[in-house]
C-alpha distance (Angstrom), angle and dihedral (degrees) to the residues before:
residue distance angle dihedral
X1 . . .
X2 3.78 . .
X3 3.86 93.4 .
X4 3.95 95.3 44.3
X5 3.93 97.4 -99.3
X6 3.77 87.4 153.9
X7 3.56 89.4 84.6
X8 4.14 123.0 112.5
X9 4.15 127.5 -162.9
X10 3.90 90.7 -148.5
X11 4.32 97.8 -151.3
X12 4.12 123.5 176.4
X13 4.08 107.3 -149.7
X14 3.98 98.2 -44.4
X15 3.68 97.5 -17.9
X16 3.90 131.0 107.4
X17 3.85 110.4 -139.6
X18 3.92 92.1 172.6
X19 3.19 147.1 -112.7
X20 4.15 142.3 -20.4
X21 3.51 137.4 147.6
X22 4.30 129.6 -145.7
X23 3.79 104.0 -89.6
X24 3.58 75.8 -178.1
X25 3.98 140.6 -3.4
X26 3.65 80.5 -94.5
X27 3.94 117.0 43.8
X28 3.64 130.6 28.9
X29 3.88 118.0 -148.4
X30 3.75 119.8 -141.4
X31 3.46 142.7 164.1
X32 4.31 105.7 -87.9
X33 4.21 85.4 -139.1
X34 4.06 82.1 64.6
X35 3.88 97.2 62.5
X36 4.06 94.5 40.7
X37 3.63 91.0 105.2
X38 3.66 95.6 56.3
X39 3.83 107.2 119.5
X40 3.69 85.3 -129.0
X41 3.86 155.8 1.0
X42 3.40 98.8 -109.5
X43 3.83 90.9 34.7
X44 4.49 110.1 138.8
X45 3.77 109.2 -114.6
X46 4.03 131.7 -150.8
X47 3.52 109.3 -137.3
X48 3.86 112.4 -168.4
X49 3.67 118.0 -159.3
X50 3.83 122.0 -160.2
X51 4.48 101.0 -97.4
X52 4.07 78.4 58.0
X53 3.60 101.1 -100.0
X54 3.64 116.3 146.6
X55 3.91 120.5 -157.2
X56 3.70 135.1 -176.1
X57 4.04 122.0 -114.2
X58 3.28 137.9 149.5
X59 3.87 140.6 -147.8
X60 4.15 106.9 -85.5
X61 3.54 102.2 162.5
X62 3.80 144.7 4.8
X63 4.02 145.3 174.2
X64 3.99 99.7 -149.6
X65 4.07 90.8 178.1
X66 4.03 87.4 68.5
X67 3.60 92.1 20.2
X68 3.35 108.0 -121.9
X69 4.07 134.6 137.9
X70 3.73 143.4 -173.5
X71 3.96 121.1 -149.0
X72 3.71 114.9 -158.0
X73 3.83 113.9 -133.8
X74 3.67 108.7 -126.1
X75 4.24 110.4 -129.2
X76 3.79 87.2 -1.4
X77 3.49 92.9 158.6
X78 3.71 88.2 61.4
X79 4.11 93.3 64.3
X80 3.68 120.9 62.4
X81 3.73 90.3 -127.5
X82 3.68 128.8 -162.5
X83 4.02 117.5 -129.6
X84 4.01 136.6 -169.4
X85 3.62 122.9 -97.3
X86 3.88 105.7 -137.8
X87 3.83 143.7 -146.6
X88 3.78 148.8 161.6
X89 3.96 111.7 -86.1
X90 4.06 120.0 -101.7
X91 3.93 117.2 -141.6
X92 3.89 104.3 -128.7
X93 3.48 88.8 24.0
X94 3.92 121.8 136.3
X95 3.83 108.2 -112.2
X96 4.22 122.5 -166.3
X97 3.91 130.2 -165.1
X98 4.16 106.0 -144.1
X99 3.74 93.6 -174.3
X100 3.95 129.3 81.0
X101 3.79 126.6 -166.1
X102 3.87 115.0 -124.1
X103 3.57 115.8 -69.6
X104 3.82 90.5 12.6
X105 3.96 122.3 113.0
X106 4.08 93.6 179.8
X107 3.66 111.7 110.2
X108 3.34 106.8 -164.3
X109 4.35 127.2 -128.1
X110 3.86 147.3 156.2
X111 4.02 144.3 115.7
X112 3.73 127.1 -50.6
X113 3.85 110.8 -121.3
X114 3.56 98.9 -172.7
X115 3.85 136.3 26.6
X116 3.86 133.0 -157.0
X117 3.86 94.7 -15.3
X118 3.89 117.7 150.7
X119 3.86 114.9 -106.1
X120 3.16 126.0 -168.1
X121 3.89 101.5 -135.3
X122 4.24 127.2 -155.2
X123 3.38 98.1 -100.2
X124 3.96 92.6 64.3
X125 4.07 92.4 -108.8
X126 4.26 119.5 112.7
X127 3.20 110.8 -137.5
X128 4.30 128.3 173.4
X129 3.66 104.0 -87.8
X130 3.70 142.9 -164.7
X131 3.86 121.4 -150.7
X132 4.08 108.6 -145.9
X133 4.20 120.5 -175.1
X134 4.05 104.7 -153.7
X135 3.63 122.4 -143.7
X136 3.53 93.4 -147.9
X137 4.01 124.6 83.5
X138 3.71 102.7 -143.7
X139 3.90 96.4 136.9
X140 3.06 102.7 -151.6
X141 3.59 111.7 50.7
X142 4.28 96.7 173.1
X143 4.05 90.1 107.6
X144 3.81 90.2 69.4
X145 3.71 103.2 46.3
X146 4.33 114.9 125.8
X147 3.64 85.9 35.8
X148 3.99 116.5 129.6
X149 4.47 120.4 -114.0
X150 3.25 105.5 -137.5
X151 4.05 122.5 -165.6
X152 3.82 133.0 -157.4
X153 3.73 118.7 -70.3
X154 3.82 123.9 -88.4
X155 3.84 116.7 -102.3
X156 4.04 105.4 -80.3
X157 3.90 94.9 29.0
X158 3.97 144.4 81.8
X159 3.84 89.6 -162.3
X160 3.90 110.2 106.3
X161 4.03 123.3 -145.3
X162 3.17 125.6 -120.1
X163 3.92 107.5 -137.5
X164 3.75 107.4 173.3
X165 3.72 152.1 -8.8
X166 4.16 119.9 -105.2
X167 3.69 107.8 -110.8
X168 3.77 124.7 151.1
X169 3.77 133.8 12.4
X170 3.78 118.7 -143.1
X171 3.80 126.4 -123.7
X172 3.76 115.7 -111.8
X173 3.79 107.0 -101.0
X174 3.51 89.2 -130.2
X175 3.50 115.9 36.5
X176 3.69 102.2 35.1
X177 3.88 95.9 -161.6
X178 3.73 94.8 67.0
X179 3.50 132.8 61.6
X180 3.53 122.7 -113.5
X181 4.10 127.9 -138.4
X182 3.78 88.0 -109.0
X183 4.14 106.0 110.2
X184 3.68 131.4 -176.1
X185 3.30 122.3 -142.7
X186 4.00 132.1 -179.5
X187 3.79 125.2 -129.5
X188 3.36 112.3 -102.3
X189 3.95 90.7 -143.2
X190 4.16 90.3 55.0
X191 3.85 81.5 57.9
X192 3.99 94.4 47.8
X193 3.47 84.9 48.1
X194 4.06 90.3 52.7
X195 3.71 110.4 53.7
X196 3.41 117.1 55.3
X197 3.76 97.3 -128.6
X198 3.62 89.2 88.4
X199 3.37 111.1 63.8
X200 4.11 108.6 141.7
X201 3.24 124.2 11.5
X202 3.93 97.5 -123.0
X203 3.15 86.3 72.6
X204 3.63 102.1 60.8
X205 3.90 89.5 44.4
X206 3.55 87.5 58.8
X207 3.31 103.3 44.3
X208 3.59 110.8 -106.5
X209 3.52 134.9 113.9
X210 3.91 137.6 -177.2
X211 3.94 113.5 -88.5
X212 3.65 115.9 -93.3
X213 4.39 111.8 -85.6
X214 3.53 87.9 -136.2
X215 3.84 89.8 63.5
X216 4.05 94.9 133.7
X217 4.01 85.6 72.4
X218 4.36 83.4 61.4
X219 3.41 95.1 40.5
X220 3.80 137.5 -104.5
X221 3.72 100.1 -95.7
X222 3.97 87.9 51.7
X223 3.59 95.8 41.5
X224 3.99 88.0 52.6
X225 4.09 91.0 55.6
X226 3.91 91.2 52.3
X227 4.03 87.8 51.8
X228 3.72 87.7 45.1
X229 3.96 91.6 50.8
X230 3.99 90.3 51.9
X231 3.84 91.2 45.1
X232 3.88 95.0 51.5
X233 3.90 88.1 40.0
X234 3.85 92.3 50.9
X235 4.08 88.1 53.3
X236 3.96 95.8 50.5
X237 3.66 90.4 49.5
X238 3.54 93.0 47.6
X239 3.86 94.9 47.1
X240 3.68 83.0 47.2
X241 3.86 97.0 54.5
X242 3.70 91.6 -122.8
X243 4.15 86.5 120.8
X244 3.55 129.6 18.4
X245 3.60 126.7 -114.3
X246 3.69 95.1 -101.4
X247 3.89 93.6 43.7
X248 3.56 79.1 55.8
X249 3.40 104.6 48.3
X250 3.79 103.1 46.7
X251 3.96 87.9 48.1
X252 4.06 88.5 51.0
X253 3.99 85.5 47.8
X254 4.31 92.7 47.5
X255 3.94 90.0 49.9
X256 3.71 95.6 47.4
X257 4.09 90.7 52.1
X258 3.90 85.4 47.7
X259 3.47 96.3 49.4
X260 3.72 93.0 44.9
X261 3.72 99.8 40.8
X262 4.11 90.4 54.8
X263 3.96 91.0 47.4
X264 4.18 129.7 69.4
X265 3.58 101.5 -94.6
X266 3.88 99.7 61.9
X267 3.90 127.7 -130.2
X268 3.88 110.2 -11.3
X269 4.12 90.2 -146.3
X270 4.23 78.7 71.4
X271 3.81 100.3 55.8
């Protein structure tokens, strides 16, 4: 986790889509633009991790207005799985790319500018973003978008944040056919706070998520047994005082409406 190893090179058959990284052991956020190619929705994905390990996923949910996406890892409770430890961006803060594109050796690095500010993104959407100047002149900068920003550790640790997601790459002020080393980024945090999958953070320390929405695609019977994993899970920690009753409760009450609102029968608060 300290040298970025949550990062993923998401690839369909021979192609490169880009990049991702394991906002938990469970779902990998991307940028949406990254996965356009894919021949289809429902299309398997290879998701390569850095120690060379290739696993399956597939696309389970995704906000195309701000242009973000989560990919489901296939069997991910099968893999001990690294994740990303997350915070709110720092203005003046040192921010690092740990991911390269194929054939590239230029990890990318430099100073936030601009923290949490509203941005107004290409796909119509506003979503919390983070404006990043690189150091490094690669021009085109596309081959690196999904990837995480990481910034220097917190006083007291070696393990470094993960702030935000790569998105966008400015035009140069100047010369408007080239692309400038001014990036845009979004906050990682906005994004936990956008797909439901997140809900409370226990749950992404412990390695659990909420099943995908798009559950249909994985079947009904499949899509039942993740539910039935985050219901027994919510009852242990709530027997073991890790949540409180209410926590527990009202995150009980969100997967049920998921689960039924993804499934023939409609939303089970209506039967």
């Amino acid at each position: 986790m300290t040298d970025g190893h949550y990062w993923v090179r998401i690839r369909e058959g021979a192609a490169t889509l880009g990049a991702g990284f394991l906002l938990t052991p469970v779902y990998v956020l991307t940028a949406m633009h990254c996965l356009r190619p894919m021949s289809s929705k429902d299309a398997p994905l290879e998701l390569e991790l850095p120690d060379g390990r290739v696993l399956k996923g597939w696309l389970c949910d995704a906000a195309s207005d701000v242009d973000l996406a989560l990919v489901s890892v296939e069997g991910a409770r099968e893999h001990r799985l690294p994740l990303a430890l997350t915070d709110w961006p720092r203005t003046q803060a040192r921010w690092r790319g740990s991911y390269c594109p194929p054939g590239a050796y230029m990890q990318l690095s430099g100073v936030i500018t601009h923290a949490s500010m509203p941005y107004g993104s290409a796909e119509g959407g506003e979503f919390t973003g983070i404006q990043l100047i690189a150091e490094q002149d690669v021009g085109d900068f596309s081959g690196y978008s999904g990837s995480p920003v990481d910034t220097d550790p917190a006083e007291g640790t070696d393990e470094r944040p993960v702030v935000g997601i790569l998105m966008e790459q400015l035009k140069h002020h100047e010369r408007l056919d080239e692309g400038s080393n001014v990036l845009i980024a979004a906050s990682v945090r906005y994004a936990m706070d956008l797909f439901p999958h997140f809900n409370i953070d226990f749950l992404r320390n412990a390695g659990q998520a909420l099943p995908p929405q798009e559950g249909t695609r994985r079947g009904a019977r499949r899509h039942a047994e993740d539910v039935k994993d985050v219901l027994t899970a919510l009852r242990e920690w709530e027997d073991a005082g890790l949540i409180t009753p209410e926590e527990a409760h009202e995150q009980r009450r969100r997967s049920l409406r998921q689960f039924g609102d993804s499934t023939p029968g409609g939303d089970p608060d209506e039967n």
